[in-house]
C-alpha positions as CSV (number, residue, x, y, z in Angstrom):
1,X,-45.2,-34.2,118.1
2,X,-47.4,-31.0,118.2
3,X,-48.6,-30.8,114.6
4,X,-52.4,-29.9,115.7
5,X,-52.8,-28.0,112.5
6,X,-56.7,-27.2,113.8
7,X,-56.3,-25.1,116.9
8,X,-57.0,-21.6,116.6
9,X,-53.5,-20.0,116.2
10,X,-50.3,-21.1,114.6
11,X,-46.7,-20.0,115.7
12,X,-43.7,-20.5,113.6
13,X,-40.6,-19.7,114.8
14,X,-38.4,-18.7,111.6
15,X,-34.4,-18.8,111.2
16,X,-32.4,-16.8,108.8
17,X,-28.5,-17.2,108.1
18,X,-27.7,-17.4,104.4
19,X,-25.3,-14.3,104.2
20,X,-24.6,-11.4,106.9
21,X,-27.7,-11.9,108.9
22,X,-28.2,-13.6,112.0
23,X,-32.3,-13.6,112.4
24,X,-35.1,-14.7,114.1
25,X,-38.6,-14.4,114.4
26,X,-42.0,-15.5,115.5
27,X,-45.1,-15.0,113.2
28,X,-48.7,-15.7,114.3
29,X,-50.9,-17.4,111.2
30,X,-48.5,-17.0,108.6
31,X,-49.2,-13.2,108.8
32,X,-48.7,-11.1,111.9
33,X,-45.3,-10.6,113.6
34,X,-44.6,-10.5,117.2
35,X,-40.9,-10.5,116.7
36,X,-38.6,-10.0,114.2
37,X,-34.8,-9.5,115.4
38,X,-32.2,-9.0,113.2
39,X,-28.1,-9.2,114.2
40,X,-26.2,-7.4,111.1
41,X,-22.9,-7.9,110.3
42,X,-22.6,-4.9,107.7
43,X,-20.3,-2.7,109.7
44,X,-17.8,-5.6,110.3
45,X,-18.0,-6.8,106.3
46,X,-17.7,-2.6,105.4
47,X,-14.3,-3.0,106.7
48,X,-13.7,-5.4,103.9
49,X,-15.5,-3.6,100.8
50,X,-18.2,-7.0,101.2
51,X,-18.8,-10.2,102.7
52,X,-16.6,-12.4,104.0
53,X,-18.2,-15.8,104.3
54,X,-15.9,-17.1,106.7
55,X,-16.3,-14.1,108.9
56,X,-20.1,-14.2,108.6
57,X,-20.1,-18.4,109.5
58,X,-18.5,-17.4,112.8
59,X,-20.1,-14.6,113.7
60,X,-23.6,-16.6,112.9
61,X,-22.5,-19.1,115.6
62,X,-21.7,-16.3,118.0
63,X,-25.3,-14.5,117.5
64,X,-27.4,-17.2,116.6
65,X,-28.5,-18.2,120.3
66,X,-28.7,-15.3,121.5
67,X,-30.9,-13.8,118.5
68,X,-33.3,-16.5,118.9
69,X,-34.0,-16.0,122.8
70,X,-34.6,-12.2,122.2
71,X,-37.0,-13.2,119.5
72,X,-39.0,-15.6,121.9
73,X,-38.7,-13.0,124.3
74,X,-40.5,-10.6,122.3
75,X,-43.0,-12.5,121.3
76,X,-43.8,-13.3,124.9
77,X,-43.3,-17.4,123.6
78,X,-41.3,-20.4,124.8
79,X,-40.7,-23.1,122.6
80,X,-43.4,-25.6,124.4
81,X,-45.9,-22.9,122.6
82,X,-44.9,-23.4,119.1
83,X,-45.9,-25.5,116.5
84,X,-42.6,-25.9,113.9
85,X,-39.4,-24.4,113.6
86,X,-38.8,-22.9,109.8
87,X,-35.2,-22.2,108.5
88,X,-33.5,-21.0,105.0
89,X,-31.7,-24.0,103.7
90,X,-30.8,-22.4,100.5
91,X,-29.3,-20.4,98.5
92,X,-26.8,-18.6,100.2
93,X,-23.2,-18.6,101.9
94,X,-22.7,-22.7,102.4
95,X,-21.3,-22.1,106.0
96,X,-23.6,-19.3,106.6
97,X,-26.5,-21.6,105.9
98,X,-25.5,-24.5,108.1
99,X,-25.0,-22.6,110.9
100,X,-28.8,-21.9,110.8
101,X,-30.2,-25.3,109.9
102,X,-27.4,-27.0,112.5
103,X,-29.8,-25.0,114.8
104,X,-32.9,-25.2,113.7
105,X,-32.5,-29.2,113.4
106,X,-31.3,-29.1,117.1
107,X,-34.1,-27.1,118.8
108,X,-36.6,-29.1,116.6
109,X,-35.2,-32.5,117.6
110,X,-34.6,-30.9,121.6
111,X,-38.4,-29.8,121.3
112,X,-40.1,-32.5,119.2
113,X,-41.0,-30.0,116.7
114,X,-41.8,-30.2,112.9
115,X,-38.5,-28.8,110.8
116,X,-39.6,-27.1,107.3
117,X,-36.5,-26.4,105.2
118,X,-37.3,-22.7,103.3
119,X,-35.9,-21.4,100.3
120,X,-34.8,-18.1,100.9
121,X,-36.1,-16.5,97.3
122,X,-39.4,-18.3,98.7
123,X,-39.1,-15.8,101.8
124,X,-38.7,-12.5,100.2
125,X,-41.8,-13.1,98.2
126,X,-44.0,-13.8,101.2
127,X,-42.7,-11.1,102.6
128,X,-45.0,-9.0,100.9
129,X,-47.7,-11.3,102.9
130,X,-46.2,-9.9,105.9
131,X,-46.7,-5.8,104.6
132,X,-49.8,-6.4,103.0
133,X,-52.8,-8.3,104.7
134,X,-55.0,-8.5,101.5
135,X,-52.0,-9.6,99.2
136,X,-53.5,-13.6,97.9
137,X,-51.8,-15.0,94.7
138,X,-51.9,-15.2,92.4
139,X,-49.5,-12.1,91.5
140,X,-46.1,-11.9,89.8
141,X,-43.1,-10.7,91.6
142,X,-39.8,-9.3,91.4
143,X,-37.5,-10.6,94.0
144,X,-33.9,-8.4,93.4
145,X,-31.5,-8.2,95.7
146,X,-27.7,-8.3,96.6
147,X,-27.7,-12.0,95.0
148,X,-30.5,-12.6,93.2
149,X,-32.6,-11.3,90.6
150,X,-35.5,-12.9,89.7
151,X,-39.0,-12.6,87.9
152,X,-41.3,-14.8,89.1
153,X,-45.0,-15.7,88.2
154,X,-46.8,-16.2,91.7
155,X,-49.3,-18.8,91.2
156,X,-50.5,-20.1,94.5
157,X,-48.6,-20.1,97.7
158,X,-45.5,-22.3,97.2
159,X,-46.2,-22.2,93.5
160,X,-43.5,-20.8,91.8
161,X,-42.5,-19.8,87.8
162,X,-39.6,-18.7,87.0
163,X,-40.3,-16.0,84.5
164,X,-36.9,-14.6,84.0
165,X,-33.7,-14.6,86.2
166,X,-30.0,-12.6,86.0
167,X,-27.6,-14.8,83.9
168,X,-24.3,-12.8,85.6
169,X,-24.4,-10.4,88.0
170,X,-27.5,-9.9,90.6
171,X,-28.6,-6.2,90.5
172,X,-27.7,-5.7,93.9
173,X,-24.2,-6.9,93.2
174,X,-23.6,-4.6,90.2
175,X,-25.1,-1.3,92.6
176,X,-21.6,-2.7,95.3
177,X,-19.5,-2.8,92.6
178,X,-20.1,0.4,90.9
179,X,-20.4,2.1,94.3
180,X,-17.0,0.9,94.8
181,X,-15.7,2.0,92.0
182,X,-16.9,5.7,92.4
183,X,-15.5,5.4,95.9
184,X,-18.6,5.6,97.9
185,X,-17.7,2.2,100.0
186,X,-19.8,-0.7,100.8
187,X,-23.1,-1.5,101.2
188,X,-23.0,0.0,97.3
189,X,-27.0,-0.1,97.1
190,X,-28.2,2.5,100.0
191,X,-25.6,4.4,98.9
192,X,-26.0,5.4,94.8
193,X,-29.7,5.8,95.8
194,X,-28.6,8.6,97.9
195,X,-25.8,10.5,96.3
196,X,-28.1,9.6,92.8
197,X,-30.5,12.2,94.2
198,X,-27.8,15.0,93.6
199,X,-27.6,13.7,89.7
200,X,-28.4,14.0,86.4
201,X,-29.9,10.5,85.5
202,X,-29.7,10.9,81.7
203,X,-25.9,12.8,82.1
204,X,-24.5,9.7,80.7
205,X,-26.5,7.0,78.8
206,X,-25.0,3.6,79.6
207,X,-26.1,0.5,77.8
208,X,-29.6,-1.3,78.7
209,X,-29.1,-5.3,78.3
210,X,-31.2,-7.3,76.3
211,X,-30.6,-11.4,77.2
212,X,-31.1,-13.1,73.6
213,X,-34.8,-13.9,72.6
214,X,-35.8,-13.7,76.5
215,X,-38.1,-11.3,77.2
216,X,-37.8,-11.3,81.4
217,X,-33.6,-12.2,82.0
218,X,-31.5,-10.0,82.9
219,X,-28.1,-9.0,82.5
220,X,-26.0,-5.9,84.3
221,X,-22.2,-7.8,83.9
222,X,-22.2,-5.1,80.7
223,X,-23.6,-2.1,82.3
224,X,-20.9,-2.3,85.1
225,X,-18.4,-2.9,82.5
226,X,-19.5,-0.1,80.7
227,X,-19.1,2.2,83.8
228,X,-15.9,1.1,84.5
229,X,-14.6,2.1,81.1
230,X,-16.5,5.1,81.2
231,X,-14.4,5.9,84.7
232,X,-11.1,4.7,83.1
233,X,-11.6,6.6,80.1
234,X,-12.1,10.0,81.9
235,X,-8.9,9.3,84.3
236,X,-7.0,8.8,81.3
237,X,-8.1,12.0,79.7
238,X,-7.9,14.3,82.7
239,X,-11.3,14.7,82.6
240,X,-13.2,15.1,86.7
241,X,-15.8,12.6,87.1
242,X,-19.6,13.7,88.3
243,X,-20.0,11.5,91.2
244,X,-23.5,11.8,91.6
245,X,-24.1,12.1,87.6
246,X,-22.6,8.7,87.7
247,X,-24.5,7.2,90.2
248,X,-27.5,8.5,89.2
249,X,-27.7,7.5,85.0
250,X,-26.1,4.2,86.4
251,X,-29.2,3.7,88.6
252,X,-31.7,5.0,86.1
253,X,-30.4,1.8,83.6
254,X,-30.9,-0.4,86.4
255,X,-34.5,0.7,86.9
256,X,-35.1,1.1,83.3
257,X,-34.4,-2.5,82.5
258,X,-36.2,-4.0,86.1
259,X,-39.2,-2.3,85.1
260,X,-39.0,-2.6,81.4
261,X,-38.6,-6.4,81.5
262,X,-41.6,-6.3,84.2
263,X,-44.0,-4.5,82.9
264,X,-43.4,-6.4,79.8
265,X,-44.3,-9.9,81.8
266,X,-47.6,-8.3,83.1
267,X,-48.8,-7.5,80.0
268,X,-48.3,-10.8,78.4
269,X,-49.6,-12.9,81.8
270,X,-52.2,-9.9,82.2
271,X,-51.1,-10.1,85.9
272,X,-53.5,-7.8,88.1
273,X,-51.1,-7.6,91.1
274,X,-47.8,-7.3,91.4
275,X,-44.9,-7.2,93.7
276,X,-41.3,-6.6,94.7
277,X,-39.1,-8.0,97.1
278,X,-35.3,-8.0,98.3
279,X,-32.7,-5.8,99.5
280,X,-32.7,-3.9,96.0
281,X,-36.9,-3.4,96.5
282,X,-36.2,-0.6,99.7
283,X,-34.4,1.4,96.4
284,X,-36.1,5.0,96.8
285,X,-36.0,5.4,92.7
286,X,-37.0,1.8,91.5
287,X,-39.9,1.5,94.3
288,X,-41.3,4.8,92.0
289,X,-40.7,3.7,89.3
290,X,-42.8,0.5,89.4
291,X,-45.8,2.4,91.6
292,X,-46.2,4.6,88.2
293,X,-45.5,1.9,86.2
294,X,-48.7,-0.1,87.7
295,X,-50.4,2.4,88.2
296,X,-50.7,3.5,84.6
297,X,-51.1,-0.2,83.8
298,X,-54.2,-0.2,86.4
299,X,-52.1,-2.8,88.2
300,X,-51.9,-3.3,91.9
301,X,-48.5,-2.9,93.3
302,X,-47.4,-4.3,96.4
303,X,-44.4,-3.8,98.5
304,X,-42.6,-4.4,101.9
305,X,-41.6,-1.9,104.7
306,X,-37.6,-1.4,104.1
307,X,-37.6,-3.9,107.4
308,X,-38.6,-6.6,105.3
309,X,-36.7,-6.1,102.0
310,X,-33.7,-7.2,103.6
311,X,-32.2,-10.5,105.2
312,X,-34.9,-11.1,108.0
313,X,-36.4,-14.3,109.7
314,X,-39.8,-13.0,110.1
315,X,-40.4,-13.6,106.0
316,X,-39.2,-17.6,106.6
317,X,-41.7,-18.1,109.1
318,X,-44.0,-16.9,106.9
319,X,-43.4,-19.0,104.0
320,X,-42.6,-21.8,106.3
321,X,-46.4,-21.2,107.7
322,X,-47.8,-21.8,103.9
323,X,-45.3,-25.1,103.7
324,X,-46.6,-26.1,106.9
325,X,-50.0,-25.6,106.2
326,X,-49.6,-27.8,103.2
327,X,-48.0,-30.7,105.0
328,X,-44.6,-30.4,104.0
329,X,-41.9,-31.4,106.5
330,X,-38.6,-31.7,106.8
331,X,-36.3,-34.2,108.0
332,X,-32.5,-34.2,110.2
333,X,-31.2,-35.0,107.1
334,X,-31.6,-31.7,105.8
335,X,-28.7,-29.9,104.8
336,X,-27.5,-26.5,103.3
337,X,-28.0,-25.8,99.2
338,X,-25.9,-23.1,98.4
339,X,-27.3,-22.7,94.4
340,X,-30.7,-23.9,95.8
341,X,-33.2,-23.4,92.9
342,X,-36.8,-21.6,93.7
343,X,-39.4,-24.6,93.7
344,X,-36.9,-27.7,94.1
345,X,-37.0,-29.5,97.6
């Protein structure tokens, strides 16, 4: 089994499938990239307002082959050359996920490779390992995206707290639902950042969510509600709706509360570093928003290439570089975790 863990250079071939991405790449040393190829589904789910996991399973098992043979390609690699095969086992789409680990298990057994299970939260952070070549933890991140939301206090590589986390809608699930309900379509996200430039941010003040006692959760379930009532209300009353006015104060809450909750955790942990990551984190206004925040905090901020905020492979061969390094290994046993929690294995 090649598992020399002292030669000079290290090559993990990475796997991504847990929603509407079929991905692969291969990373050098945990930190340089020599491919990163990325099959998206978005214009076939845009048909459908959002993701259809069945559709998304099927067209994994379509791509996935394919995908992976461009990425050794690029990276001028053959299997013989690497030294494990790393794949998102969790969270995600169930029948998204085993489409990649079904894989991954098969080209490690085929090759006599090691298999390291990565969770997929665990890859947007180390992301910013990828973007960012002086990056070390610890540093505390904000990983928000189309299904997740989470704060979380780096402490070492595959060290993990969970600081604060959404308790009903992900931030990048409110953004699609809003932007549907203003009629700009799906992906929502990409969208209100764009039309929200043409706004008036403080045009209409919607509600900023406070979770209980909890300093770092989250909640946007009442912020969309309280969009949609707004948009009721003015259809009942005749009255024409400000696209862009809308988009833009519904965004401005968003950010307010992202940072806000933060900014808050930084000055309590007296974090020196800090960093975003996911699909949410290529956001024009919020990726502003928390460089002035640091900076007037004399904090460093960190944060990916738009490339690497969203679904990509390139960020699990990362992380599955630090898991390697550390020993950990996975066996055929290994299986999809749909509700997979950051630090369980």
């Amino acid at each position: 089994m090649s598992e020399n863990i002292e030669k000079k250079d290290i090559l993990i071939l990475g796997i991504e499938t847990s929603c509407d991405e079929t991905a692969a790449a291969v990373i050098k040393n945990g930190r340089e990239i020599l491919s990163n190829v990325i099959y998206s589904q978005i214009d076939l789910h845009t048909l459908y307002g959002g993701v259809v996991p069945e559709i998304a399973s099927r067209k994994h098992i379509d791509k996935i082959n394919q995908v992976i043979e461009e990425a050794l390609k690029q990276a001028n690699t053959e299997l013989k050359d690497l030294d494990a095969i790393a794949v998102t086992y969790g969270p995600g789409l169930v029948g998204a996920l085993l489409v990649g680990v079904a894989e991954a298990k098969a080209i490690a057994f085929g090759a006599n490779l090691p298999l390291v299970g990565v969770h997929h939260i665990e890859g947007h952070i180390c992301a910013n390992f990828l973007a960012s070549a002086e990056l070390e933890p610890p540093f505390m991140c904000l990983v928000v995206s189309g299904g997740h939301t989470h704060l979380v206090n780096v402490k070492d590589y595959g060290e993990y707290e969970i600081l604060g986390r959404t308790f009903d809608d992900a931030a990048g699930e409110a953004f699609d639902k809003v932007a549907r309900a203003i009629g700009l379509g799906y992906p929502g996200g990409p969208k209100i950042d764009k039309v929200s430039c043409e706004g008036n941010p403080e045009a209409i003040h919607f509600p900023r969510a406070k979770v209980g006692d909890s300093g770092y959760d989250f909640s946007f379930s009442g912020l969309k509600s309280a969009v949609l009532n707004y948009l009721n209300s003015a259809e009942m009353k005749g009255e024409e709706v400000n696209r862009a006015d809308v988009a833009a104060s519904f965004q401005q809450a968003v950010v307010d509360v992202l940072v806000g909750n933060s900014m808050d955790a930084v000055e309590k942990y007296q974090a020196k570093k800090f960093a975003i990551a996911g699909g949410v984190a290529s956001n024009k206004h919020l990726r502003a928003a928390f460089e002035e925040a640091c900076k007037n905090r004399g904090v460093e901020f960190f944060l990916p290439l738009p490339i690497l905020c969203t679904d990509n492979a390139a960020m699990i061969g990362c992380a599955g570089y630090y898991e390697f390094m550390k020993g950990v290994r996975s066996g055929y046993d290994l299986n999809a975790v749909p509700n997979l929690r950051l630090g369980e294995r």
